[in-house]
Each structure stands twice: as structure tokens, then as C-alpha cells.
N, C-alpha and C positions, 0 to 999 in steps of 0.2 A: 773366688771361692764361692762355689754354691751356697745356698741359704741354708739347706739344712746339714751342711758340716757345721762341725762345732769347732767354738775357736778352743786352739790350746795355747795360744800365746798371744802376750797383750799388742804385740807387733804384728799380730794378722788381722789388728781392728782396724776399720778406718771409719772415718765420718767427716762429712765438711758442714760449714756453714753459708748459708744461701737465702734469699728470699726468692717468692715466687710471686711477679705483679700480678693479682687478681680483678681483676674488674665485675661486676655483677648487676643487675638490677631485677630487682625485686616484684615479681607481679603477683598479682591473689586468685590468679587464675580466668578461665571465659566468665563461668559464674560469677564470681568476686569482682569481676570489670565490673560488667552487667550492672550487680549492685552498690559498685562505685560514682558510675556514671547516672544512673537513677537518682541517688544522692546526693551529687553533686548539679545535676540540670534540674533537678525538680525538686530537689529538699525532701524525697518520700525513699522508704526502704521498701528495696524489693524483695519478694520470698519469692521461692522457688516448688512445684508441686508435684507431687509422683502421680503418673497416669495407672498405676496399678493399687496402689497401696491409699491414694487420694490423702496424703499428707505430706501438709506445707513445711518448709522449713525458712529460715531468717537466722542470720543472714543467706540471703538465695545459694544453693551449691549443685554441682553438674548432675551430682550421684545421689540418688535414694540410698541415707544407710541402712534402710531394712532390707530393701528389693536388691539392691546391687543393680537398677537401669538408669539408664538416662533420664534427666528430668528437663526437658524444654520449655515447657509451660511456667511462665514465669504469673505476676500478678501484683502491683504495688497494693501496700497496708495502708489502709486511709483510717482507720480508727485508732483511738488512742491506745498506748497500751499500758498496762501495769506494773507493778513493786510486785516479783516474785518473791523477791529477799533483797537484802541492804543490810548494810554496814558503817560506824562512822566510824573515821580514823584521824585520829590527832595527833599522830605525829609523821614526821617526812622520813623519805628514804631511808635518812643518817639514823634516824630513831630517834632525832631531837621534836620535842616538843611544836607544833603547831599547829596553824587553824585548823577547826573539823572540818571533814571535808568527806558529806554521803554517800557511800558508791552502791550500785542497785544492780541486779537483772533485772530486767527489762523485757518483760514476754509480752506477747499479743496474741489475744484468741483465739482458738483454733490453728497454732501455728506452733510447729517446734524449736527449739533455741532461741535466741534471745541476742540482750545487748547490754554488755556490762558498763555503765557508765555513770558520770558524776550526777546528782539530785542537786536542787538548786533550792536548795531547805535550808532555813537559816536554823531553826531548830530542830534535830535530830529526831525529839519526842511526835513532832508532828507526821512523820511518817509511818504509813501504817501498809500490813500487806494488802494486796488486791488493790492500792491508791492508782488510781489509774491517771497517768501521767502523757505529757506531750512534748516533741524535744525542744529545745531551742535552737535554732541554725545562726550559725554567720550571714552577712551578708551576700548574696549569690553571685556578686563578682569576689568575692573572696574564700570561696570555696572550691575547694581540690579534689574533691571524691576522696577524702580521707573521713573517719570517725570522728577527727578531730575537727570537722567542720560542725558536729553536734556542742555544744558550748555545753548544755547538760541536759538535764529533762524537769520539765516545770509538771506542778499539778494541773489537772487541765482543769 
């Protein structure tokens, strides 16, 4: 039965049950390597810069989204950067109660977007906007070119 006849009887339905093995793996793109492997060989983030528009972005990405061109020119961030904004949160997933636990954007000068990640504050009060911060890295045989190779962001 073609798809846009309509059923008139419940004996002209059919459906089965099935699964489909899927297999997948996950990349973040040329750009997103790029600033994976930055990350993980040298502990620095890379941004990425438009040759027309002359703005950076971080994490690095292929496309200007103002211009709509390619962006080649890459650039690692050697200065610290800053608490756009932050938040603490004390409780877990479940919604139960526990430690506080900082979370920040994390800009850097003259660059756009950012990095949301843990603050390594024991007190909440102590952070303030514009606190310009530096990350903490794993050790570099134990890092993956994942975010999670940053532990958090210390005041610098």
C-alpha cells in the first residue's frame, strides 16, 4: 500500500520490530582537531582568525560567522584569560545536595567565544568578573586533546 492511502482497516497495518547496529565516531571537525591537538601537545588553546573581518574566535572554527569565509590562519592564546560570568552550583545532576562547585566563561582578549569550565575557588565570594585566570592541565602524558584535560582554571 502506498504511503499516502489511508488505512481503513486495522488488518492493513503492518510494523515489525527490529534493531539497526549503528556504529559511529565522533569528530569536532578540521578546526576542532586543530584545537584539540594544540591542546593536548602543548597545553595552549588555539583560536582561529578571519582574513576579512580580522576577528578571532576560540574555540578555533573553519567558518567566520559573520563573513561566511574560510578561516586558515590560526594563532595559539598565550595570555591569561578571564571570568566573563560564573556560577556556583551545589547540587548534582540528581538535584541532591552537594559540594559547590564554580563553573565560568572564560574569554580572552580580543577573541570571541570562550570556555565554559570548572574555577578552582574554594570560596565562591572570592570570584569576581574580569578575574583573570589560567588553566590547570593534566599531566601531558595523560592528556587526550579533550576539555577534559583542563582540571579547571586557577587565578593567575
Amino acid at each position: 500500500m502506498p504511503i499516502l492511502e489511508k488505512i481503513s482497516q486495522l488488518s492493513q497495518a503492518r510494523h515489525w520490530t527490529d534493531s539497526i547496529p549503528l556504529e559511529f565516531h565522533y569528530t569536532a571537525g578540521v578546526a576542532g582537531e586543530e584545537f584539540r591537538r594544540e591542546l593536548k601537545k602543548n597545553g595552549r588553546f588555539l583560536a582561529s582568525k578571519c582574513a576579512k573581518c580580522k576577528s578571532s574566535y576560540v574555540p578555533a572554527r573553519m567558518f567566520c560567522p559573520t563573513c561566511f569565509i574560510e578561516m586558515k590562519e590560526t594563532r595559539t592564546i598565550e595570555e591569561a584569560g578571564y571570568v566573563y560570568s560564573y556560577t556556583t552550583i551545589n547540587r548534582n545532576r540528581t538535584g541532591d545536595p552537594s559540594e559547590p562547585v564554580t563553573i565560568a566563561l572564560i574569554r580572552f582578549e580580543g577573541v570571541k567565544g570562550g570556555i565554559v569550565h570548572k574555577l578552582n575557588i574554594n570560596e565562591s565570594g572570592r570570584v569576581t568578573f574580569g578575574m583573570k585566570v589560567v588553566p590547570m592541565l593534566k599531566d601531558m602524558a595523560e592528556r587526550t586533546g579533550a576539555l577534559t584535560d583542563i582540571l579547571a582554571f586557577k587565578a593567575a
